[in-house]
C-alpha positions as semicolon CSV with decimal commas, in nm:
position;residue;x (nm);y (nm);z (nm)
1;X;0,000;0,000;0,000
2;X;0,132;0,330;-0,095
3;X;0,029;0,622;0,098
4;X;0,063;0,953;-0,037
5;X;0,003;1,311;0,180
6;X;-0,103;1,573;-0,051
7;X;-0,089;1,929;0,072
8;X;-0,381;2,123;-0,162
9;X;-0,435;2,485;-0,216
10;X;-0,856;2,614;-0,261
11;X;-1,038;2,901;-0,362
12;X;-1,059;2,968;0,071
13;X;-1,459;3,054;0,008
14;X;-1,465;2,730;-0,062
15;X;-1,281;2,507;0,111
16;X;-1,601;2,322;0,282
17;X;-1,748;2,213;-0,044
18;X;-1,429;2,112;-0,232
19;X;-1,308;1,938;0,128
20;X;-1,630;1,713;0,093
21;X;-1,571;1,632;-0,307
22;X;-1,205;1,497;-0,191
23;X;-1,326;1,366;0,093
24;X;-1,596;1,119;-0,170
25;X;-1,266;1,019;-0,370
26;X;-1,244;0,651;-0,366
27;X;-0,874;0,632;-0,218
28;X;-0,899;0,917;-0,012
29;X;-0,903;0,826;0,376
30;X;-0,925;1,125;0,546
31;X;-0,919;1,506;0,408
32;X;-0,765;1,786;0,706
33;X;-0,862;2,160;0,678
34;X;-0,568;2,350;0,846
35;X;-0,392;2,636;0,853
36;X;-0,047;2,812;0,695
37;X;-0,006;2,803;0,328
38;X;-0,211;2,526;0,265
39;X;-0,583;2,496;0,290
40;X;-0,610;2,102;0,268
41;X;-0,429;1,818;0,385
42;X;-0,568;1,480;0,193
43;X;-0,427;1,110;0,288
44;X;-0,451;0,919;0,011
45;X;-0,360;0,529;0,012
46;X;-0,340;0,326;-0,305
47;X;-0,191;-0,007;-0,493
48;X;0,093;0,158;-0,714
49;X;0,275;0,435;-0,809
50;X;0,023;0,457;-1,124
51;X;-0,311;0,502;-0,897
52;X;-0,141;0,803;-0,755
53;X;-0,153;0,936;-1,110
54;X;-0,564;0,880;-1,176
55;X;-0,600;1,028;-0,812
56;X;-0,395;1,281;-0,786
57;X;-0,338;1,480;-1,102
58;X;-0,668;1,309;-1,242
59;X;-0,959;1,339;-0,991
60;X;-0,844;1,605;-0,752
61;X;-0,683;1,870;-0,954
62;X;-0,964;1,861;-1,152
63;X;-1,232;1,905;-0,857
64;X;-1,336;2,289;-0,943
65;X;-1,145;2,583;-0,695
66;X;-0,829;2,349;-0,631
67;X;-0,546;2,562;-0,732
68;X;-0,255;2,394;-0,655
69;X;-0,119;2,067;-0,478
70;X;0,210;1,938;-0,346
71;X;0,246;1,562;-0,304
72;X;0,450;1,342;-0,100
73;X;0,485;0,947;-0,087
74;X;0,573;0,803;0,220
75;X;0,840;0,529;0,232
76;X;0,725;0,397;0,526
77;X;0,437;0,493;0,830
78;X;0,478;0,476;1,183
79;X;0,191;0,466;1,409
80;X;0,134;0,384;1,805
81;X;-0,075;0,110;1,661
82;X;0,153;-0,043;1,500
83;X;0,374;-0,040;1,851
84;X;0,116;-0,118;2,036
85;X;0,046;-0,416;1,817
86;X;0,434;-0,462;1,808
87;X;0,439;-0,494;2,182
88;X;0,162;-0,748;2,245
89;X;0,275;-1,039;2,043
90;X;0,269;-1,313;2,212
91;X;0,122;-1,224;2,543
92;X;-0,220;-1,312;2,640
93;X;-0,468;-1,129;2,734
């Protein structure tokens, strides 16, 4: 699984409505409104390198008042799930 953060630029009227339309994307897990120079934060977790293209550059820059995105793949993700789950094999519960 390849998980890619990509930091969007909006129209700022708008950032509700074109939030929701990235939010629908099939690959998108979670959209984040925030603050500084971007307006959007989107996590978006596909199969290969080639599903970032359709998703990225495809579906989202296309969604009406995006203006701009930066993207980053991750090479790996590190979670306190992942040490809690880490940490409880083999002990019973």
């Amino acid at each position: 699984m390849i998980t890619a953060i990509v930091l969007i630029k909006t129209s700022v009227d708008r950032i509700p409505e074109i939030a929701e339309s990235i939010a629908a994307l099939d690959s998108v897990s979670e959209v984040f409104s925030v603050t500084g120079t971007y307006d959007l934060i989107a996590m978006v977790r596909v199969a290969s390198h080639d599903d970032l293209a359709d998703i990225i550059p495809g579906r989202i820059s296309r969604i009406p008042g995006v203006q701009a995105t930066d993207t980053h793949v991750a090479f790996r993700t590190y979670s306190q799930h992942d040490l809690e789950a880490a940490f409880a094999i083999g002990l019973d519960s």
